[in-house]
N, C-alpha and C positions, 0 to 999 in steps of 0.2 A: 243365723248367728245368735248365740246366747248376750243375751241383754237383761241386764235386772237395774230398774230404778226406786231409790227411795226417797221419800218427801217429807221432812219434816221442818214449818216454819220456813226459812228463807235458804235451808241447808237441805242440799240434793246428794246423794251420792249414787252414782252410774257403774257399775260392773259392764264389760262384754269384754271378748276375746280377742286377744291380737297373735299374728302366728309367729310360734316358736324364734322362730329364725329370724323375724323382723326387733325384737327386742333389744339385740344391744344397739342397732340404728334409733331405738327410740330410746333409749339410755345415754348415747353418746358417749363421747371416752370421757372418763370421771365421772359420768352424770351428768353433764357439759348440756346437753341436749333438753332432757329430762326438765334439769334446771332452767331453761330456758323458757319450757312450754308454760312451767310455774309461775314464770314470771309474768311474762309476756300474758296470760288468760289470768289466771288468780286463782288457780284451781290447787289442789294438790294432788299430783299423778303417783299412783303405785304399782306394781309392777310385780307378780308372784313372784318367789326368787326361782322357782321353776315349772315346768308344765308335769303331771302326770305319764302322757302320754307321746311327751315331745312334738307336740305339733302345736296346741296354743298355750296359753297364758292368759290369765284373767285381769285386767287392766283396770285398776280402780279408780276412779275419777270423783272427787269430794270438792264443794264449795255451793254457790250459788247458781242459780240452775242458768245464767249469761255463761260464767266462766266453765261451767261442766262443758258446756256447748261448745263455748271454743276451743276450748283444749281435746276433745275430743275430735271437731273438725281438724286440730291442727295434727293429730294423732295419724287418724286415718290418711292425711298428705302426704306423710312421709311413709306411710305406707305404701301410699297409691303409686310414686317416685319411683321405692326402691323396688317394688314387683312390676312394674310398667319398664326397669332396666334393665331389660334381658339384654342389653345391646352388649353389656360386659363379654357378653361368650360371643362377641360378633354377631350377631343375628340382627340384620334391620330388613324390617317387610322390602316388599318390592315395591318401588317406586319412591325409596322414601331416601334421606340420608342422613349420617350423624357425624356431628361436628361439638368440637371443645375451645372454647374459649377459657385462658388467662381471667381471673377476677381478682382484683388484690384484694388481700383479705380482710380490710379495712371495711372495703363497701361490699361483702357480702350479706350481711345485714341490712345495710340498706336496697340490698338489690330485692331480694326476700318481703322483706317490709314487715310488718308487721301480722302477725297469725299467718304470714306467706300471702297475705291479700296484691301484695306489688308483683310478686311474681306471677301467680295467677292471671292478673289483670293482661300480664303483656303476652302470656301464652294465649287468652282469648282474643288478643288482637291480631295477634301476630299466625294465627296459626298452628303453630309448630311448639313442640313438649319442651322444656326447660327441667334438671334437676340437676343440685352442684354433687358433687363425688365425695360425699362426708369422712374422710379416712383422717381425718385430724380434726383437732378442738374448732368447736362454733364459730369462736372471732381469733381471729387469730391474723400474725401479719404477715403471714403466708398467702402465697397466691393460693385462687379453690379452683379446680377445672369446675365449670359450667357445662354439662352433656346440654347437646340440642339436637331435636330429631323432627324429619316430620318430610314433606315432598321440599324440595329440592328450593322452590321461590319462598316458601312459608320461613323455611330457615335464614335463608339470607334475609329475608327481612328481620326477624329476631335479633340476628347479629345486628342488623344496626341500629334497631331499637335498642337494645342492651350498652351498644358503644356510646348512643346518645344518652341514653341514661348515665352512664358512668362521667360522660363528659358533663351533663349541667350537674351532677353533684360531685365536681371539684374539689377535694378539701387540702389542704397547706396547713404547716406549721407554725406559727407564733410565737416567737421567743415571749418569756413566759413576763419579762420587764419591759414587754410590749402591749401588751393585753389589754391593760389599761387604757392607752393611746387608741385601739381597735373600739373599743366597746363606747368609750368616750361617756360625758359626765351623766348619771341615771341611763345609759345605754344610747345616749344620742346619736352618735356615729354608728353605730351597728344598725338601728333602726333606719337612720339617713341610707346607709350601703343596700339595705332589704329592700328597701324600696325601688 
């Protein structure tokens, strides 16, 4: 794979290749996606506006050589996701199964977690592969299907690690001439409830 880095002082900037076809998944709709990785690493991602040859595209990665890192790890994720989904055309190995779960789209962000480290974490416990079906904006309050794939016990457990997750991070609404009452005086009641 073509890789080119440059060093100057505490600014790095990273070139290598992503394929053609994975680019607007890593652009997301608007940019949606893209701007996320930016945020979330600190890097800034660039993006040829096209390949020569239609198969890759040169991916420019600029910032601090922490944030090159991570956006680059986070890069290759959704790579890894959307070329590891062959299930779309029906195809799951033998032995294995694939199943979708509801996410409201609220806690898809938090299911993900940050650089994708939460999701990560529960497919190396769990077994079994996790990737949400990106076909609409990042956050949104829309449900996301959740694909999960993997033998048959690996999954079920997933699903309930995933169900336990979404159940200890609960969130509700607060009328807005309430908030104050919730957070209480320097946050005293908020911290009282954390606890």
């Amino acid at each position: 794979m073509y890789e080119r880095n440059e060093t100057g002082g505490n600014f790095v900037e990273e070139q290598f290749l992503v394929p053609d076809k994975m680019a607007g998944k890593i652009i997301g709709l608007c940019g949606e996606q893209i701007h996320r990785i930016e945020t979330e690493t600190g890097c800034k991602a660039q993006l040829d506006p096209r390949s020569d040859d239609n198969s890759y595209r040169i991916c420019t990665l600029t910032g601090s050589q922490e944030s090159v890192k991570a956006g680059k790890s986070m890069i290759k994720q959704i790579i890894s996701e959307y070329s590891s989904n062959s299930f779309q055309s029906g195809y799951v190995p033998d032995g294995q199964i694939v199943t979708e779960m509801m996410i409201p789209g609220l806690k898809v962000a938090l299911l993900i977690g940050k650089g994708g480290e939460k999701i990560k974490n529960l497919q190396e416990q769990c077994g079994a592969k996790m990737a949400f079906i990106q076909d609409g904006p990042e956050h949104s309050i829309y449900d996301k299907p959740l694909r999960i794939w993997g033998d048959a016990e690996n999954v079920k457990i997933a699903e309930q690690m995933v169900t336990d997750f979404l159940a200890q991070n609960e969130t509700f609404s607060v009328p807005i001439d309430k908030c104050g009452h919730v957070i209480g005086k320097g946050g005293k009641t908020i911290r009282s409830i954390a606890q």
